[in-house]
C-alpha positions as CSV (number, residue, x, y, z in Angstrom):
1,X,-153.1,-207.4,-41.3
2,X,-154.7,-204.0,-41.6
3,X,-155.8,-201.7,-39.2
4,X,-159.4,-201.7,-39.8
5,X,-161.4,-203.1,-42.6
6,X,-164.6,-201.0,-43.8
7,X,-167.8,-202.8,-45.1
8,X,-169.3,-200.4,-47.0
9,X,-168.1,-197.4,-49.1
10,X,-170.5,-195.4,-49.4
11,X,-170.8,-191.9,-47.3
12,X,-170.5,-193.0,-43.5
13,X,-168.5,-196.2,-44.7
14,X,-166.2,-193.7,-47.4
15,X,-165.6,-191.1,-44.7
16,X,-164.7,-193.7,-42.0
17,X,-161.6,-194.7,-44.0
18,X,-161.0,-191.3,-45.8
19,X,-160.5,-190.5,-41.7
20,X,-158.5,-193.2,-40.6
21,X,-156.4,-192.9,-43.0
22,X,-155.3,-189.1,-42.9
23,X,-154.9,-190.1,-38.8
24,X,-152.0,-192.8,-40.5
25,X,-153.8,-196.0,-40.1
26,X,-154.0,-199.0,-42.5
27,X,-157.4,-199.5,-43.7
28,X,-159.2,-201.8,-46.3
29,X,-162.5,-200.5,-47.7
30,X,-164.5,-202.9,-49.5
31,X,-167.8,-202.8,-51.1
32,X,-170.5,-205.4,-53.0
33,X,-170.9,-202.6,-55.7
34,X,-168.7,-200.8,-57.9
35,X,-168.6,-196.4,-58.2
36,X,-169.9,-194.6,-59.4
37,X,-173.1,-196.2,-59.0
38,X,-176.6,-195.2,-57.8
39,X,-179.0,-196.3,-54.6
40,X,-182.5,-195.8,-54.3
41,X,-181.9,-193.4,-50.8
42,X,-182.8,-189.7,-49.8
43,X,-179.7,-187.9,-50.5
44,X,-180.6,-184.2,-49.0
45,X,-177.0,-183.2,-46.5
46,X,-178.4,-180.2,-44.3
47,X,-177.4,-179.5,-40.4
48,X,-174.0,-179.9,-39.5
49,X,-173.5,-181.7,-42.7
50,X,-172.3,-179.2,-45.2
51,X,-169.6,-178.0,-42.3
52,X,-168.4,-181.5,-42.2
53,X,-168.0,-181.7,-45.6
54,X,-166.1,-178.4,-45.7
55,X,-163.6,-179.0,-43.0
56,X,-162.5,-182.2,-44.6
57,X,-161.9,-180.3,-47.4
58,X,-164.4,-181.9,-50.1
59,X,-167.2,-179.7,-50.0
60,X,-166.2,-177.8,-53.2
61,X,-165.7,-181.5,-55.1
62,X,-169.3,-182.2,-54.4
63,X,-170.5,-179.2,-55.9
64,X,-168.3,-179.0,-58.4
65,X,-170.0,-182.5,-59.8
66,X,-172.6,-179.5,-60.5
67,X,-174.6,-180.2,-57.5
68,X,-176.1,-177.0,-56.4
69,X,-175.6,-175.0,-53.3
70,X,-179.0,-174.8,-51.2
71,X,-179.8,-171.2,-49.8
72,X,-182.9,-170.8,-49.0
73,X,-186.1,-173.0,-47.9
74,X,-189.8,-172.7,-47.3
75,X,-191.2,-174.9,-44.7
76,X,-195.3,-175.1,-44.6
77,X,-196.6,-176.7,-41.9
78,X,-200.5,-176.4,-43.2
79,X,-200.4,-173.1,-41.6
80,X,-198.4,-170.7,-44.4
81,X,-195.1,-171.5,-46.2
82,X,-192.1,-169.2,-44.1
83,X,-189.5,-168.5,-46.7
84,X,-185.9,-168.0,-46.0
85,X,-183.2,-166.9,-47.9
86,X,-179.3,-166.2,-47.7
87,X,-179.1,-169.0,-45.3
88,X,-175.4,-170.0,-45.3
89,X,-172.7,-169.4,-42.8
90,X,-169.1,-168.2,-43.8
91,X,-169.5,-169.8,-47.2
92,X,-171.0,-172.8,-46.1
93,X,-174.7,-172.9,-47.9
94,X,-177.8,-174.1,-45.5
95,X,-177.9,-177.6,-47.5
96,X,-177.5,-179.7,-50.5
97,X,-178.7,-182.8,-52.2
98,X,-175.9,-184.6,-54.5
99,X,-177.4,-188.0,-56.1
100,X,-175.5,-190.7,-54.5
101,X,-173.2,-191.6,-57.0
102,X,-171.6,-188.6,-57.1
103,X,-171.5,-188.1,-53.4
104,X,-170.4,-191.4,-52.4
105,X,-167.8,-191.2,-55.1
106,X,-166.1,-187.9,-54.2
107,X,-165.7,-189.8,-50.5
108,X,-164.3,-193.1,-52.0
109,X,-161.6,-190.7,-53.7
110,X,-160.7,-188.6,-51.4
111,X,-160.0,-192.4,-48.7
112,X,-158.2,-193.7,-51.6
113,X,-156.2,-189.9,-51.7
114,X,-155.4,-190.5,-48.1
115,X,-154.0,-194.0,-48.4
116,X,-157.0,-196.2,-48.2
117,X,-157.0,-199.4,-50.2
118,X,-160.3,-199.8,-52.7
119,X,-161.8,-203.1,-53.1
120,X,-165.1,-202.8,-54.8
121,X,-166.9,-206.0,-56.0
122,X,-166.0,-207.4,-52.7
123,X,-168.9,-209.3,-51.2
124,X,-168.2,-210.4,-47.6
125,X,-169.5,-213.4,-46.9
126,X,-168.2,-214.4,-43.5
127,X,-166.0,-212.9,-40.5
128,X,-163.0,-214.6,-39.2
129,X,-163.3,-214.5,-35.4
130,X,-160.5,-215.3,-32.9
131,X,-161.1,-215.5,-28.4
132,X,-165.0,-215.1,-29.4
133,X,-163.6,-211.5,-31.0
134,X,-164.3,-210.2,-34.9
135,X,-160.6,-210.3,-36.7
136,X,-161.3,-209.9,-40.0
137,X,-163.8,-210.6,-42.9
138,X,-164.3,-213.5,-45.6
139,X,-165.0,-213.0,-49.4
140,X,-167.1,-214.5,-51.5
141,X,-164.4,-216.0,-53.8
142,X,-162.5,-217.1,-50.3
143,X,-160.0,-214.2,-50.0
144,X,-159.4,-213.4,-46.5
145,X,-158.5,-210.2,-44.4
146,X,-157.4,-210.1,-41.2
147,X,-157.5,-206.3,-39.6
148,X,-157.4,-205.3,-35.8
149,X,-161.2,-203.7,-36.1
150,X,-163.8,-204.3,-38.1
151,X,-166.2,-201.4,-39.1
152,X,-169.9,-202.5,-40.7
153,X,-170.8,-199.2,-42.9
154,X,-173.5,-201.5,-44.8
155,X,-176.4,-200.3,-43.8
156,X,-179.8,-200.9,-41.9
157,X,-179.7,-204.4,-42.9
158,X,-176.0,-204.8,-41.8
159,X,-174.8,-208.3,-42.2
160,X,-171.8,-207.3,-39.4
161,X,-174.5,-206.1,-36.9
162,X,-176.1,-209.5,-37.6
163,X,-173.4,-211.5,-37.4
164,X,-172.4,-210.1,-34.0
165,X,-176.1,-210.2,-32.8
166,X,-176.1,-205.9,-32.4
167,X,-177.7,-205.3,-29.4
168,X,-181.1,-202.7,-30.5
169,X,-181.3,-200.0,-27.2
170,X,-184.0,-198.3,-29.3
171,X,-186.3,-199.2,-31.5
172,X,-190.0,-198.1,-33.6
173,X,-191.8,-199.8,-36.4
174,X,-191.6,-198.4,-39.8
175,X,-194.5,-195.3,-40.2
176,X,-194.1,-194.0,-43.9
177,X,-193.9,-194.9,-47.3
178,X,-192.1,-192.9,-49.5
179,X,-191.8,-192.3,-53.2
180,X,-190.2,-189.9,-55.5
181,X,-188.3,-189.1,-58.9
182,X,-187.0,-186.0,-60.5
183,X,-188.0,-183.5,-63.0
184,X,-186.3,-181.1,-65.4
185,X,-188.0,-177.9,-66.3
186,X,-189.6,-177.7,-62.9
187,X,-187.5,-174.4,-60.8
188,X,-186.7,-175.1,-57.5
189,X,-187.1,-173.2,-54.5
190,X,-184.7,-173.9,-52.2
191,X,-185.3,-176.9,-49.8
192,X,-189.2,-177.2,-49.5
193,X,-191.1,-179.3,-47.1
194,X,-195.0,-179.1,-46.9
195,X,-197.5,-180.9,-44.8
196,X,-201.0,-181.8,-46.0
197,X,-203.5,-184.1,-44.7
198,X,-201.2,-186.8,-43.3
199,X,-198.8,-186.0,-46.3
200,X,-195.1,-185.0,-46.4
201,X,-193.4,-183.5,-49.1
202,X,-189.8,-182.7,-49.9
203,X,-188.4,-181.0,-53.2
204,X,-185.0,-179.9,-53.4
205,X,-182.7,-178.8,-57.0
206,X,-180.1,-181.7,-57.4
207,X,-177.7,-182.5,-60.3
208,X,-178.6,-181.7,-64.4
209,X,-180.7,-178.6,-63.1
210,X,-183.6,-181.2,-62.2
211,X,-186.2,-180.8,-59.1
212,X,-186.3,-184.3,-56.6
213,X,-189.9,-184.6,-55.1
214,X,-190.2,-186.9,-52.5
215,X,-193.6,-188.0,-51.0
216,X,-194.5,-189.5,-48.1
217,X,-197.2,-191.2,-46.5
218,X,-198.5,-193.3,-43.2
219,X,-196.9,-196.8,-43.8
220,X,-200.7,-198.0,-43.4
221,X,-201.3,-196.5,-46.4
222,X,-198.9,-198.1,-48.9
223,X,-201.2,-200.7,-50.2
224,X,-203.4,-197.6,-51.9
225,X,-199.8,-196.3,-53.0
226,X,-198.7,-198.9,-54.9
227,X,-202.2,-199.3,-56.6
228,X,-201.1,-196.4,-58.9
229,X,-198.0,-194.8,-57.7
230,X,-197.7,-191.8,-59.9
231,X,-201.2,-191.1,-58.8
232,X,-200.2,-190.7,-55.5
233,X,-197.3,-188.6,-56.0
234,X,-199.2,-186.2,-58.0
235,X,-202.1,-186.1,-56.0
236,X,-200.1,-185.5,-52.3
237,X,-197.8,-182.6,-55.1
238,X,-201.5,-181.2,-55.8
239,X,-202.3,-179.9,-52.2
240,X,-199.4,-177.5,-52.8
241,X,-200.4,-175.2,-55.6
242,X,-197.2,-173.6,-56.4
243,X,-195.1,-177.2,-56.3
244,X,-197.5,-178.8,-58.0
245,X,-198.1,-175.7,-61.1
246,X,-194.4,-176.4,-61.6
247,X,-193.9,-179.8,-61.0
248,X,-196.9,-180.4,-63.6
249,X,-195.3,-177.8,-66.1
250,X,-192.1,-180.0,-66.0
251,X,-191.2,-183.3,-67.2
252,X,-190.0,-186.3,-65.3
253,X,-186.8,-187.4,-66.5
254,X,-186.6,-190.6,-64.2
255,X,-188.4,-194.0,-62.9
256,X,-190.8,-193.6,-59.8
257,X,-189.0,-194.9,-57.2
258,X,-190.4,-196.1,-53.5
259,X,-189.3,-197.1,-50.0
260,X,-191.3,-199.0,-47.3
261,X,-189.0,-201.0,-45.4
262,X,-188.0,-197.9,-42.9
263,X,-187.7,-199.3,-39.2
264,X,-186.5,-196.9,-36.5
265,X,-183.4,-198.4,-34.3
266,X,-180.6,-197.8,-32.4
267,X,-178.1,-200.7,-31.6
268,X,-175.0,-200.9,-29.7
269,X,-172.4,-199.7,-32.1
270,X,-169.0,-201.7,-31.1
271,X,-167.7,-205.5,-29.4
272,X,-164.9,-207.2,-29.2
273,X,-162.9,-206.8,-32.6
274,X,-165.9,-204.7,-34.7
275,X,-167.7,-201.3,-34.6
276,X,-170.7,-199.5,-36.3
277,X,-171.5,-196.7,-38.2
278,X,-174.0,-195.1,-40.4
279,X,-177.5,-196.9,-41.1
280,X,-176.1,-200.0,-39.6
281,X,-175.8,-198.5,-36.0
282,X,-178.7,-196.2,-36.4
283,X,-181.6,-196.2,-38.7
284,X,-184.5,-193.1,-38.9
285,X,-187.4,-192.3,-40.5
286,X,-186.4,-189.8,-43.2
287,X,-189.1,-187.5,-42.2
288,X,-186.0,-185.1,-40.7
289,X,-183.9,-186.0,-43.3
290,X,-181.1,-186.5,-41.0
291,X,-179.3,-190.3,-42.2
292,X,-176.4,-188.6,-44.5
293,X,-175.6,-185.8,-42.3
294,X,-175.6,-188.4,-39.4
295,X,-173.7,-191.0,-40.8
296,X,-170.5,-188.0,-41.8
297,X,-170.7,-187.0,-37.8
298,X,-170.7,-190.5,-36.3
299,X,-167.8,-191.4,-39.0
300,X,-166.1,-188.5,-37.5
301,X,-166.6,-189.7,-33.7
302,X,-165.6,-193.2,-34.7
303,X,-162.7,-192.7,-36.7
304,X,-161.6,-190.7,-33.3
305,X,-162.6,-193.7,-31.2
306,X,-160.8,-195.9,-33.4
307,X,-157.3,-193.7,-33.5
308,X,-157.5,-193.6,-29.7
309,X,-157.8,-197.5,-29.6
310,X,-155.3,-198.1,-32.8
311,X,-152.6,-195.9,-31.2
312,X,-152.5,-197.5,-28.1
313,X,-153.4,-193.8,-26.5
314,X,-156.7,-195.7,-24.9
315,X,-158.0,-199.5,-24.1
316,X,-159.9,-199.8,-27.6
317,X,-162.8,-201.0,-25.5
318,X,-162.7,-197.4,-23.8
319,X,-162.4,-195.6,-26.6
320,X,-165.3,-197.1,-27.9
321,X,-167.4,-196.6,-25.1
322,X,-166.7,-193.2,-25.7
323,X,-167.9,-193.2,-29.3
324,X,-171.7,-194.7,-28.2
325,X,-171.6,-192.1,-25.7
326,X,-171.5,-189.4,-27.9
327,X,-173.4,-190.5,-30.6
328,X,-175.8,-191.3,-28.2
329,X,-176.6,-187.9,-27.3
330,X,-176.1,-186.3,-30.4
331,X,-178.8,-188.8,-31.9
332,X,-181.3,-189.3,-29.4
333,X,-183.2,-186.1,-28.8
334,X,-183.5,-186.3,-32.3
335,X,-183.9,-190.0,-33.1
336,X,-187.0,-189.1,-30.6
337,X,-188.5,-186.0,-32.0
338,X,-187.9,-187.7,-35.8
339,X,-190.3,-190.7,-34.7
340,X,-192.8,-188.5,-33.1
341,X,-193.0,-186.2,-36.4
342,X,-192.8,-189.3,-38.6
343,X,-196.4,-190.3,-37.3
344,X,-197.7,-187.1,-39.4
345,X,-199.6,-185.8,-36.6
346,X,-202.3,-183.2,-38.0
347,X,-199.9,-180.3,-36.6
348,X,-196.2,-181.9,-35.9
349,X,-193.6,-180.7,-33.8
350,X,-194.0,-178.4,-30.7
351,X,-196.9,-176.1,-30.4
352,X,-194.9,-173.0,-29.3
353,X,-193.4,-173.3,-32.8
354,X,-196.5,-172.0,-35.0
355,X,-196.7,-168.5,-33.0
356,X,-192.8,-168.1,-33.2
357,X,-193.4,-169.0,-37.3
358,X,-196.8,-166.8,-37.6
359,X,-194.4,-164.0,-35.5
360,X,-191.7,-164.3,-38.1
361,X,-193.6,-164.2,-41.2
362,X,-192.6,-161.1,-43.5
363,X,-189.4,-160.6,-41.3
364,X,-186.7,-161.6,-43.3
365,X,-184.1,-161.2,-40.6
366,X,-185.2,-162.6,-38.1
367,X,-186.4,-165.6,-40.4
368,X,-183.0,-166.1,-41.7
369,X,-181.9,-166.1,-38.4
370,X,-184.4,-168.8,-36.9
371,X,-183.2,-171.1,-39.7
372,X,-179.6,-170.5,-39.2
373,X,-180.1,-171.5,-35.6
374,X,-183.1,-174.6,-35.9
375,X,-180.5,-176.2,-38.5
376,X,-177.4,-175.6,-36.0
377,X,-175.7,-173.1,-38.1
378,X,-175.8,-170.3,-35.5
379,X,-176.3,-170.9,-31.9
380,X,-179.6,-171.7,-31.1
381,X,-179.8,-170.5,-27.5
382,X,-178.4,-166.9,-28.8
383,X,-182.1,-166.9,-31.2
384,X,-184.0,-168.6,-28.8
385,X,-183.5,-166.4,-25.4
386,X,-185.8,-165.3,-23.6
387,X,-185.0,-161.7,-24.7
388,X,-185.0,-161.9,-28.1
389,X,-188.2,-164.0,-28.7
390,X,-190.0,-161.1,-27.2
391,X,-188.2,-158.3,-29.4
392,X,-189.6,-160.7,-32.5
393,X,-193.3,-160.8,-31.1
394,X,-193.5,-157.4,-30.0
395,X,-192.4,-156.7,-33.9
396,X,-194.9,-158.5,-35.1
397,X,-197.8,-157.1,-32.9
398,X,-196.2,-153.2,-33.8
């Protein structure tokens, strides 16, 4: 009997354990695939991300799988492209974008490191139940485990959240396609994100000193997408001049690769003997980018959820309770604002934002500081006051 069995061991399922385990707990963590190993997923960790990453202590193992430290960005709404730079915060860079299998990996060793038993090649088939609760999982060869909570880290299509007939609080259809690959010989920028015509693009430097371009599109469009895919991509890279003159002066070193299957939901994350966390418990558009950076934060309030309930300190119910709660407002505002922007409005976003961004262009400072605070590295309401937003205009207009 284990504390807690984890389906799923990639990053919110990895961190989960790695958690649990450093609180003392016995956890199982068990996974259909084997690591290192790709999946065909963003994989750009910005926000509070990074700092997560840090204070567990593995921030400098993902970059030292020779993932880069992102800096700087330009964001280009269709008005003009606002670059920052030096955007990191005691040591702790603005972003970066490890390929999955190195990411995921680092996690998976540092739960093992902390006591977590590794099953990979484990395929749960069914759950053993007990007094209509979850009590532990079934494999496909017949092993069974029996643990005190059951956590489904295995994604938007989670078989747990299925099983357990997840209640969905919130929910939106799917709005983009996406596509995307990566190219050597192409320099990167920073993080870049660009809007044109009902187009988003990302690019960001990740491993091998390669460029990722992602593209996306309305989800009404896909059928004209798949037509000729590496059309599309180029053409959406063209409406960007400088992307595309480097991009096009590159090579791509890898496969196109697509998503389209991209509902928006939020379900209820925990019942009687079983929990969620990551994709399975709540699924965005990746217009924000915001899934990676999520999944660390809500393996951080669950594994605190969890060692309440595990140590007796709180009815596990409770505790819990306590774990929607906050996830729940941390996600929401921006579960919300991530839909509304994923419909690629001709201007997204708030409208008081392209006068702050035409205020701030060719002020450095005050640029730096706008991105410190939008990505929560620096307290937003110290930027944002009343006070200093005029100081910035009144800049501008001298």
């Amino acid at each position: 009997m284990y504390d807690a069995i984890v389906i799923g061991a990639r990053c919110a399922g990895a961190a989960t354990a790695m958690l649990l385990a450093r609180k003392g707990h016995s956890v199982l963590l068990v996974d259909r695939a084997t690591f290192p190993s790709e999946i065909p997923h963003g994989h750009f960790v910005h926000r509070h991300g990074p700092q997560r990453l840090a204070d567990w202590g593995v921030l400098d193992a993902v970059l030292a799988t020779g993932c880069p430290a992102v800096t700087s960005t330009i964001t280009d709404f269709g008005d003009f492209p606002l670059e920052g730079t030096g955007i990191e915060a005691d040591g702790v860079p603005l972003g970066l974008g490890p390929r999955r299998a190195q990411l995921d990996k680092v996690l998976i060793d540092a739960a093992v490191a902390a006591g977590a038993e590794l099953r990979e090649g484990f395929a749960v088939d069914d759950y053993l139940t007990a007094d209509g609760a979850i009590g532990g999982v079934v494999g496909r060869g017949g092993d069974r485990e029996r643990a005190r909570i059951v956590v489904g880290a295995d994604g938007r299509n989670s078989g747990l959240a299925r099983r357990v007939a997840a209640p969905v609080a919130e929910q939106s259809p799917t709005l983009t396609c996406w596509y995307w690959s990566y190219w050597t010989g192409a320099p990167a920028r920073g993080l870049e994100l660009y809007l044109r015509e009902r187009r988003v693009i990302f690019a960001f430097p990740t491993h091998a000193g390669m460029l990722a371009v992602f593209v996306g599109a309305p989800i009404g469009e896909l059928a004209a997408a798949r037509a000729d895919i590496e059309a599309h991509v180029l053409a959406t890279v063209d409406a960007v001049p400088d992307l595309s003159e480097r991009v096009r002066a590159g090579e791509r070193a890898e496969r196109l690769l697509g998503a389209a299957q991209l509902p928006n939901f939020v379900r209820k994350p925990y019942g009687p003997g079983w929990a969620l966390v990551g994709d399975a418990g709540c699924h965005k558009d990746p217009f924000l980018a915001l899934g990676i950076c999520d999944a660390l934060r809500d393996a951080e309030l669950l594994a605190g959820a969890l060692d309440e309930g595990l140590s007796g300190r709180a009815p596990m119910d409770s505790a819990l309770g306590g774990y929607e709660r906050a996830r729940n407002a941390a996600t929401l505002p921006e579960f919300h604002s991530n839909v509304e922007m994923a419909r690629l409005a001709p201007r997204p976003g708030p409208p008081e934002q392209y006068p702050l961004r035409a205020a701030l262009r060719g002020n450095a400072e005050d640029t730096r500081g706008f991105y410190l605070a939008i990505q929560g590295m620096a307290d937003p309401a110290r930027f944002f006051d009343p006070a200093n937003l005029r100081r910035i205009f009144a800049a501008a207009a001298a």
